[in-house]
MDTraj code that builds the backbone (N, CA, C; nanometers):
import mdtraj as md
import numpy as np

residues = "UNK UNK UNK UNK UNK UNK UNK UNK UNK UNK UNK UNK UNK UNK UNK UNK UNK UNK UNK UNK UNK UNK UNK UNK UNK UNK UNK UNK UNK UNK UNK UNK UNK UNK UNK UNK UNK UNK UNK UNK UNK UNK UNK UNK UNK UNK UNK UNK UNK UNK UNK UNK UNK UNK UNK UNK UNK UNK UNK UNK UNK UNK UNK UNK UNK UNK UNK UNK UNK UNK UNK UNK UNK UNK UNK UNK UNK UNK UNK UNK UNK UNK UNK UNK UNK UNK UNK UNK UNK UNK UNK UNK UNK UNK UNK UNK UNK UNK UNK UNK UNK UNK UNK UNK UNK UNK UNK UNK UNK UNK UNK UNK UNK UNK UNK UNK UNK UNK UNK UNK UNK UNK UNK UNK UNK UNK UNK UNK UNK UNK UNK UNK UNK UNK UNK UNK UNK UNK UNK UNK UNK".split()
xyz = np.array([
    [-0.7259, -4.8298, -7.0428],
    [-0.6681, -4.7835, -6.9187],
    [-0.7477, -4.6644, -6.8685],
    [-0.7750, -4.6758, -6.7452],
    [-0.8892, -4.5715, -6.7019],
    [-0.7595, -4.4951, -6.5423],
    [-0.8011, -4.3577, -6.5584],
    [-0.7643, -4.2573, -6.4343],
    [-0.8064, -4.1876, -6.4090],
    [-0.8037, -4.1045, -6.2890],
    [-0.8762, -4.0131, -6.2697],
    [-0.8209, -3.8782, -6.2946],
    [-0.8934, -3.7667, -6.3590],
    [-0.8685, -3.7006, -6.4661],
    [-0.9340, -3.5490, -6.4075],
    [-0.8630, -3.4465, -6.3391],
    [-0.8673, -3.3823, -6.3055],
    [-0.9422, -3.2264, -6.4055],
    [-1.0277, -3.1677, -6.4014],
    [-1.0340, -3.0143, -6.4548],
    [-0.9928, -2.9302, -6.3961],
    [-0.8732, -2.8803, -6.4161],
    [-0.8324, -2.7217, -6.3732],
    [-0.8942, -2.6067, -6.3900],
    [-0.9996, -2.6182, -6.4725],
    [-1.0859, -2.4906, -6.5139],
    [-1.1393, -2.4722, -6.4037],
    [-1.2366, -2.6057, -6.3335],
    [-1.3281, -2.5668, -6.2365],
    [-1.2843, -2.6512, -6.1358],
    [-1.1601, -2.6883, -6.0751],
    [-1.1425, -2.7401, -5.9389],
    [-1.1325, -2.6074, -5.8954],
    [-1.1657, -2.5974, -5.7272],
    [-1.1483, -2.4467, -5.6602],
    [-1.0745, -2.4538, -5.5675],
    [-1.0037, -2.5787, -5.5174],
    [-0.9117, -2.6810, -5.4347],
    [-0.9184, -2.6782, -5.3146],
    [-1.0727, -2.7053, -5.2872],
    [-1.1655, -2.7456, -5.1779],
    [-1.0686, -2.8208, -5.1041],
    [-1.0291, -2.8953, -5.1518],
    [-0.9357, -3.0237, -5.0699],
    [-1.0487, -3.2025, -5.0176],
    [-1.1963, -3.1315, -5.0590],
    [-1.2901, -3.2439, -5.0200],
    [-1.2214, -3.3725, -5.0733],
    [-1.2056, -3.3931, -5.1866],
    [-1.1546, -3.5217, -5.2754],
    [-1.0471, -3.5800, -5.1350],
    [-0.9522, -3.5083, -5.1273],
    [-0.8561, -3.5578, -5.0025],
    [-0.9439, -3.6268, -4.8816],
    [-1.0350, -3.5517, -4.8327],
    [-1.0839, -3.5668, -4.7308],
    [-1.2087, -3.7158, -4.7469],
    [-1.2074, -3.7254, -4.9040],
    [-1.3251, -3.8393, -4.8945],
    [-1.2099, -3.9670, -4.9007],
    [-1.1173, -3.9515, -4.9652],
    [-1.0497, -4.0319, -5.0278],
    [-0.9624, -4.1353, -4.8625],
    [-0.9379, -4.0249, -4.8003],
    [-0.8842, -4.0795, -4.6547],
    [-0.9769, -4.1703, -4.5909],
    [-1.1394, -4.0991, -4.5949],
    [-1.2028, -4.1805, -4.4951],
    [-1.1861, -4.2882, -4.6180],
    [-1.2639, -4.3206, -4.7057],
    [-1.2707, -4.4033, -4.7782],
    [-1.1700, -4.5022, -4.7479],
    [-1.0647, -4.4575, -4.7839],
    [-0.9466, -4.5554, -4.7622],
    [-0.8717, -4.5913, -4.5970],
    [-0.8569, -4.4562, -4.5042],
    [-0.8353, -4.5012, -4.4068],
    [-0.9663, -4.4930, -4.3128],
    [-1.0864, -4.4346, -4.2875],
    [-1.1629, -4.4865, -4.2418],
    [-1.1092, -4.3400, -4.1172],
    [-1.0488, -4.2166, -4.1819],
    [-1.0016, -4.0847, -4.0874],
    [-1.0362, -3.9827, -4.1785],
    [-1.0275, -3.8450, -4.1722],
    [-1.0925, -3.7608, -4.1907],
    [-0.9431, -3.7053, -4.2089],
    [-0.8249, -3.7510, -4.2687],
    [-0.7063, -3.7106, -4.2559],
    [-0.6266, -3.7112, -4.3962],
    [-0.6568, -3.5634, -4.4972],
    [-0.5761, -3.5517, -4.6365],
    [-0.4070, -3.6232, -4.5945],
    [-0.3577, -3.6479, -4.5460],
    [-0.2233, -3.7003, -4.5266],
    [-0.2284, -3.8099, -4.5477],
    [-0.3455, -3.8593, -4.5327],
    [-0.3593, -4.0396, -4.5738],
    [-0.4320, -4.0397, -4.7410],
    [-0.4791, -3.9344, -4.7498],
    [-0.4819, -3.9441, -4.8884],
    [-0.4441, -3.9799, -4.9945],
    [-0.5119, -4.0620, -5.1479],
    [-0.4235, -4.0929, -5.2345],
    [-0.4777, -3.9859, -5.3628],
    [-0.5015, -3.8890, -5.3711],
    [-0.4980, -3.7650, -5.4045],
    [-0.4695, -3.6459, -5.3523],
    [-0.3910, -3.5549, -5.3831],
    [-0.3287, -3.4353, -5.3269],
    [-0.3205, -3.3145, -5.4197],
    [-0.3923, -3.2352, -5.3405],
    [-0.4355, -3.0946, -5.4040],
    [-0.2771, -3.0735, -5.3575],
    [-0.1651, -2.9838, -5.4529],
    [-0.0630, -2.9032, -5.4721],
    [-0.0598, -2.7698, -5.4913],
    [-0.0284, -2.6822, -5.4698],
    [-0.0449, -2.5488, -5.5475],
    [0.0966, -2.5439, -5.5977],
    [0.0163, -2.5310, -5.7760],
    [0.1264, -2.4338, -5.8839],
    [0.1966, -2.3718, -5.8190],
    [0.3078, -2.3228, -5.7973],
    [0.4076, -2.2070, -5.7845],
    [0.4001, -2.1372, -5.8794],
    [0.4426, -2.1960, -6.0045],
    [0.4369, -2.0713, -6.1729],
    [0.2834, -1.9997, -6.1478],
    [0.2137, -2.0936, -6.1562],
    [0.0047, -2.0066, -6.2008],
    [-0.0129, -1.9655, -6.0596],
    [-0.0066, -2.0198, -5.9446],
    [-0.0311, -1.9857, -5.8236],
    [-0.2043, -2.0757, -5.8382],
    [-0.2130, -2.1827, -5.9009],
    [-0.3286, -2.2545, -5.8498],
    [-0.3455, -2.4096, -5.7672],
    [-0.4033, -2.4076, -5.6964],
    [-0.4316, -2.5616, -5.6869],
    [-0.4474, -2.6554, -5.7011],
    [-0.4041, -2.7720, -5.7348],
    [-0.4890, -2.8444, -5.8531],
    [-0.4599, -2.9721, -5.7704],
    [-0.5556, -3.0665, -5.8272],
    [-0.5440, -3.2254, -5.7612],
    [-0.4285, -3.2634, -5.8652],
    [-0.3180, -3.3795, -5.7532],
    [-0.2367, -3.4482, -5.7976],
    [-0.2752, -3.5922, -5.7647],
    [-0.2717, -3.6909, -5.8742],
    [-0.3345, -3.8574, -5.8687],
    [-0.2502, -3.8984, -5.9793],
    [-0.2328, -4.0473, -5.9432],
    [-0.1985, -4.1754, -6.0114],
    [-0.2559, -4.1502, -6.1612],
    [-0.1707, -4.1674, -6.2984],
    [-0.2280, -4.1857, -6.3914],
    [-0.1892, -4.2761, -6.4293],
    [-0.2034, -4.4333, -6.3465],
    [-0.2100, -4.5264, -6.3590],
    [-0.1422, -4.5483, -6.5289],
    [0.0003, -4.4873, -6.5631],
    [0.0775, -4.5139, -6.7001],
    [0.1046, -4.6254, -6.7498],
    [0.0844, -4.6612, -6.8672],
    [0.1106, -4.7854, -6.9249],
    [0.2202, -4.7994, -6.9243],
    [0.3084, -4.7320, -6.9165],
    [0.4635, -4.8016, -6.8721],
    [0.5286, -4.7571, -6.7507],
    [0.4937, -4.7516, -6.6306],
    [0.5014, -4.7128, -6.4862],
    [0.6473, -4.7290, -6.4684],
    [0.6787, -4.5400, -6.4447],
    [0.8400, -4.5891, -6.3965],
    [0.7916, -4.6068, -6.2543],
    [0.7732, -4.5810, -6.1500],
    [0.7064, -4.6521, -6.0364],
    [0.6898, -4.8077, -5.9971],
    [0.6723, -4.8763, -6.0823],
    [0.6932, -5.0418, -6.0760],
    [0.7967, -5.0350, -6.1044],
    [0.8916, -5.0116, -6.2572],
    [1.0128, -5.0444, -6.2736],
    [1.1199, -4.9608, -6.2051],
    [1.1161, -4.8784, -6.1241],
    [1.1756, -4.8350, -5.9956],
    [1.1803, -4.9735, -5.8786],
    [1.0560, -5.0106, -5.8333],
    [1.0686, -5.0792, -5.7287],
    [1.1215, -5.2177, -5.7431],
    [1.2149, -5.2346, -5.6702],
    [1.3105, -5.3612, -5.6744],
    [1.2457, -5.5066, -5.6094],
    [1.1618, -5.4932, -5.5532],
    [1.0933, -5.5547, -5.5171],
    [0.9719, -5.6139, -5.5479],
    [0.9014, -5.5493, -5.6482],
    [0.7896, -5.5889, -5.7139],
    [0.6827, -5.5678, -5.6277],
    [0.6391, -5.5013, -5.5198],
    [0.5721, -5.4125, -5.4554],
    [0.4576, -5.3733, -5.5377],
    [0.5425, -5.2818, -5.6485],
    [0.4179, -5.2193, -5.7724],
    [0.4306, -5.3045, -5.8851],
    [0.2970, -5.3076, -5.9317],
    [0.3184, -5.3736, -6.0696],
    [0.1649, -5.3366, -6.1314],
    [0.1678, -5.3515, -6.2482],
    [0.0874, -5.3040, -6.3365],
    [0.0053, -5.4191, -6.3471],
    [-0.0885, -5.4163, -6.3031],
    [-0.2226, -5.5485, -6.3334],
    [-0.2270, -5.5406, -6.5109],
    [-0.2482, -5.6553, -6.5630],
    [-0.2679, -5.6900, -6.6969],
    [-0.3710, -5.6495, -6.7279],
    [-0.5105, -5.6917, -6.6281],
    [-0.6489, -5.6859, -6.6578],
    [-0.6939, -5.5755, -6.6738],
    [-0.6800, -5.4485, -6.5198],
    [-0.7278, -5.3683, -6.5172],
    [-0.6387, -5.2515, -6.5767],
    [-0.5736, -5.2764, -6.5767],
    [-0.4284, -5.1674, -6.6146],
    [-0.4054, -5.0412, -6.5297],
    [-0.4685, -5.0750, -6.3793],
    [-0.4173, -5.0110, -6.2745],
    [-0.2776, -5.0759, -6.2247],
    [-0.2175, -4.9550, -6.1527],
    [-0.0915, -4.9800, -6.0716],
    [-0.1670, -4.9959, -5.9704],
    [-0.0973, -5.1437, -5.9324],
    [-0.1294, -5.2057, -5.7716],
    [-0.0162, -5.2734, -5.7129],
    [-0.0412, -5.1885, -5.5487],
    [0.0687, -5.2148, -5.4112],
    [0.0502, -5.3250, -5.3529],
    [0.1544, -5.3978, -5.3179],
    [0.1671, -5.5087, -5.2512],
    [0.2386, -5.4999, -5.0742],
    [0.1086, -5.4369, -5.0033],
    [0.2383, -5.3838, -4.9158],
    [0.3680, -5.4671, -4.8800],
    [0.2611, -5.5718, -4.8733],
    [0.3635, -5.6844, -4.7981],
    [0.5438, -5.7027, -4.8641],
    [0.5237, -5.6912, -4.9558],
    [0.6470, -5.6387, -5.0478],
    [0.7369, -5.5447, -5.0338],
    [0.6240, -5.4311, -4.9942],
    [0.7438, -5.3199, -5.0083],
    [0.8362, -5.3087, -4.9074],
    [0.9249, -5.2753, -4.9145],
    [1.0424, -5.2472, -4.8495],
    [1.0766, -5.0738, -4.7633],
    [0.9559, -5.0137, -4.8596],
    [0.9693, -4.8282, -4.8026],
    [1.0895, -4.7636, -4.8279],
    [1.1363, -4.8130, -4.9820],
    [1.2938, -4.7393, -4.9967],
    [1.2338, -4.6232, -5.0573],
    [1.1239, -4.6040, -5.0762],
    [1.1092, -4.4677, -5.1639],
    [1.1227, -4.4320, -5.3252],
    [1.1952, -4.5301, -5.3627],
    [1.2607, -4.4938, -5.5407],
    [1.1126, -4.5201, -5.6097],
    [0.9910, -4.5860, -5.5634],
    [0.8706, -4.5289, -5.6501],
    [0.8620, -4.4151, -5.6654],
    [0.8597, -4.3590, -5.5229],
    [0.8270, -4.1940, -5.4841],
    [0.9038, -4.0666, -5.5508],
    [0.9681, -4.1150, -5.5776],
    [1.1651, -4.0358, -5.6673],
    [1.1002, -4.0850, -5.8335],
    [1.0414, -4.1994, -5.9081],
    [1.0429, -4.2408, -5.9661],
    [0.9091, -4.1706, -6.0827],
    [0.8293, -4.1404, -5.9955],
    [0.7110, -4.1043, -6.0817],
    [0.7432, -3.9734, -6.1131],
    [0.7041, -3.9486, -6.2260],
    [0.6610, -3.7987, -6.3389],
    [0.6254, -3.7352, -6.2783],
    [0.4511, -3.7853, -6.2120],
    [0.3647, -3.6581, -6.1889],
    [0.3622, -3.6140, -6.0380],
    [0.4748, -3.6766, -5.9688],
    [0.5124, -3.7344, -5.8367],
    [0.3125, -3.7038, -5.7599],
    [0.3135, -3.8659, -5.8046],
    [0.1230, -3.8801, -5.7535],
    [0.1125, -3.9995, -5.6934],
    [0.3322, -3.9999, -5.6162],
    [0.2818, -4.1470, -5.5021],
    [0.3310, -4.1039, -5.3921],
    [0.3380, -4.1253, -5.2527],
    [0.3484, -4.0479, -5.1265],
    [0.4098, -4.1815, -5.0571],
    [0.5131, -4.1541, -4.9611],
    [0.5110, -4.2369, -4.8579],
    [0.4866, -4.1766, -4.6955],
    [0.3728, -4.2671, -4.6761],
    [0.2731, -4.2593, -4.5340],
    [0.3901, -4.3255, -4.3477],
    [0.5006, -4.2463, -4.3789],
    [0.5910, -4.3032, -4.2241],
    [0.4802, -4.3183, -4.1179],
    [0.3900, -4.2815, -4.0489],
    [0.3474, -4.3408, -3.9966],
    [0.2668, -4.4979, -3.9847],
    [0.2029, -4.5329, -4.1026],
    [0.1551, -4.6877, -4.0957],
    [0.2558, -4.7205, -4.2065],
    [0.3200, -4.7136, -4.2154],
    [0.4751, -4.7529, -4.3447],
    [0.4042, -4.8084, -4.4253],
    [0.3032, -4.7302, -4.5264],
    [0.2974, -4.7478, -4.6597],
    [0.3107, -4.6607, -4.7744],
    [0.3615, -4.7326, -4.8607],
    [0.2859, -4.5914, -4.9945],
    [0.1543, -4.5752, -5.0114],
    [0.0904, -4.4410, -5.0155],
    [0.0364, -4.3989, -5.0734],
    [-0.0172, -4.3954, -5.2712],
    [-0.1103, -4.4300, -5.3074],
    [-0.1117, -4.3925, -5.4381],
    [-0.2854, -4.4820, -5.5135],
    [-0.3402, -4.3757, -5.5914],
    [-0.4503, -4.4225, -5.5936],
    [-0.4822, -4.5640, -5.7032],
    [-0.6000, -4.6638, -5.6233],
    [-0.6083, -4.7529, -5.6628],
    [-0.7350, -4.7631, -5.7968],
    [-0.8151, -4.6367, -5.8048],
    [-0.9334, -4.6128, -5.8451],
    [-1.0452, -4.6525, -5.7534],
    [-1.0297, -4.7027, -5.6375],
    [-1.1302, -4.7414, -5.5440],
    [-1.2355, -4.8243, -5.6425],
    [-1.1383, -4.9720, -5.6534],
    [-1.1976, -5.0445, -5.7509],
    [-1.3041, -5.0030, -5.8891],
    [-1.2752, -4.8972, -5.8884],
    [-1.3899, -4.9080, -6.0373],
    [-1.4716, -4.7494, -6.0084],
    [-1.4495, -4.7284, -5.8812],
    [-1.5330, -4.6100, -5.8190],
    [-1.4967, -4.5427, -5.7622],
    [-1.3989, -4.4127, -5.7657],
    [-1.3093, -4.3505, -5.6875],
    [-1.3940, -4.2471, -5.6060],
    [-1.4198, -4.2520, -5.4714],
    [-1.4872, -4.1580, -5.3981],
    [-1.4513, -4.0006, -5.4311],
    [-1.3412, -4.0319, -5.4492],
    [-1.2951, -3.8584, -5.5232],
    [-1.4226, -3.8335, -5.6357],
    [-1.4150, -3.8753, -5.7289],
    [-1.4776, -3.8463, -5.8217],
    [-1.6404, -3.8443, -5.8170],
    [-1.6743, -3.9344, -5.7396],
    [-1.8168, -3.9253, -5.7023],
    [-1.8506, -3.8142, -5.5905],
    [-1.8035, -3.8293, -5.5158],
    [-1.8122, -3.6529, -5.4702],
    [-1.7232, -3.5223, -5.4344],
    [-1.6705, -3.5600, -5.5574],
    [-1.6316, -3.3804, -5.5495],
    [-1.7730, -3.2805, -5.5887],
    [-1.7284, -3.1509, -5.4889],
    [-1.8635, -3.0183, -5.5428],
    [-1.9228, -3.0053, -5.6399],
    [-1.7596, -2.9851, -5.6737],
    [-1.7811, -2.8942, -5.8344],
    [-1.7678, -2.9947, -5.9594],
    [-1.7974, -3.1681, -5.9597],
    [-1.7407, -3.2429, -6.0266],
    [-1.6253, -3.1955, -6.1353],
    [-1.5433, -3.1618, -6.0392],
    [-1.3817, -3.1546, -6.1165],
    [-1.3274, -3.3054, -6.1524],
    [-1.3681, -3.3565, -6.0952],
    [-1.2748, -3.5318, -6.1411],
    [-1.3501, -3.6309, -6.2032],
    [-1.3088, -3.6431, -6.3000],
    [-1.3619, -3.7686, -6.3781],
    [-1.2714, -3.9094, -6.4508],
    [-1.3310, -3.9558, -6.4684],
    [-1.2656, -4.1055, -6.4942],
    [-1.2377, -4.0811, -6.6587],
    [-1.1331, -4.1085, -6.6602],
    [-1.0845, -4.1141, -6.8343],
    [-1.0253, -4.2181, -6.8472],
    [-1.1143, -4.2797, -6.9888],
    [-1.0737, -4.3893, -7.0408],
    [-0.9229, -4.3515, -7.1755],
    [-0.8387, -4.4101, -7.1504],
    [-0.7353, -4.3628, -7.3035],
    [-0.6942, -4.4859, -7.3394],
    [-0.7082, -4.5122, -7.4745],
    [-0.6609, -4.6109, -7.5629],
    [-0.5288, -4.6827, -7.6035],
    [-0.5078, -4.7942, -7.5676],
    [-0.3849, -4.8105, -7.5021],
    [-0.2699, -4.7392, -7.5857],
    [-0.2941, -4.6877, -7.7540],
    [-0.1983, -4.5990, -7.8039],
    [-0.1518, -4.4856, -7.7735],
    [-0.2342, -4.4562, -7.6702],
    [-0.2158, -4.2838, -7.5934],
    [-0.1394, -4.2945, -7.4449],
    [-0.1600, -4.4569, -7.3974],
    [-0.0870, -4.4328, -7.2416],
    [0.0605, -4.3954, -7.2377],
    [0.0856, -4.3254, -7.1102],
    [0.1884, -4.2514, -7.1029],
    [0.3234, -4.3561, -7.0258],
])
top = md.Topology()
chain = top.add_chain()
for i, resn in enumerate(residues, 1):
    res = top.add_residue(resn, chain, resSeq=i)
    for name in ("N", "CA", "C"):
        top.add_atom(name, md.element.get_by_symbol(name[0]), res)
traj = md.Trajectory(xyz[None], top)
């Protein structure tokens, strides 16, 4: 199972990752369409990217009543079906690291896919803060 795997040491929370991740995906220059989201800590007072850690047991699928989300066998990414979803939100309520968004304007969720194999986040961030981590399926969360 592979995600994208943030360093807090050296993200500086540019917000670029947002900004590639939108065009990438929506083809706009708009972090709101983003499927990564820089947050700031309240406790530390830092920034940090929030993303999909694509979990081997996704309360996010087993939230959605619809089967919308579901956990691919192959890749062991969580993948959206828009056509499915319904936009009740209980993914969004449902996740841990809350690293899924719902987008009211084009009524979808939000949430990262790995940009098949190659997440523009990760290929250009500055400061390569994001990297792809592989974990063994005894470690998924």
């Amino acid at each position: 199972m592979a995600f994208v795997r943030p360093n807090l040491a050296t993200c500086t929370g540019c917000r670029f990752c947002e900004v590639v991740c939108s065009f990438n995906k929506s083809q706009s220059c708009d972090p709101f369409t983003s499927r990564i989201r820089i947050k700031k800590d309240e406790v530390n007072g830092v920034e940090e990217p929030v993303v999909c850690r694509q979990c081997g047991d996704p309360k996010c699928a087993q939230a959605c009543p619809t089967g919308a989300l579901a956990k691919d066998e192959v890749s062991g990414i969580v993948v959206y079906d828009k056509a499915q979803c319904i936009l009740c939100g209980l993914c969004v309520e449902a996740c841990p690291w809350g690293a899924i968004w719902l987008d009211s304007r084009d009524d979808i969720i939000l949430k990262c896919d790995l940009c098949g194999g190659d997440p523009a986040c990760v290929k250009y961030c500055p400061t390569k803060s994001l990297e792809i981590m592989e974990l063994p399926e005894s470690n998924q969360v």
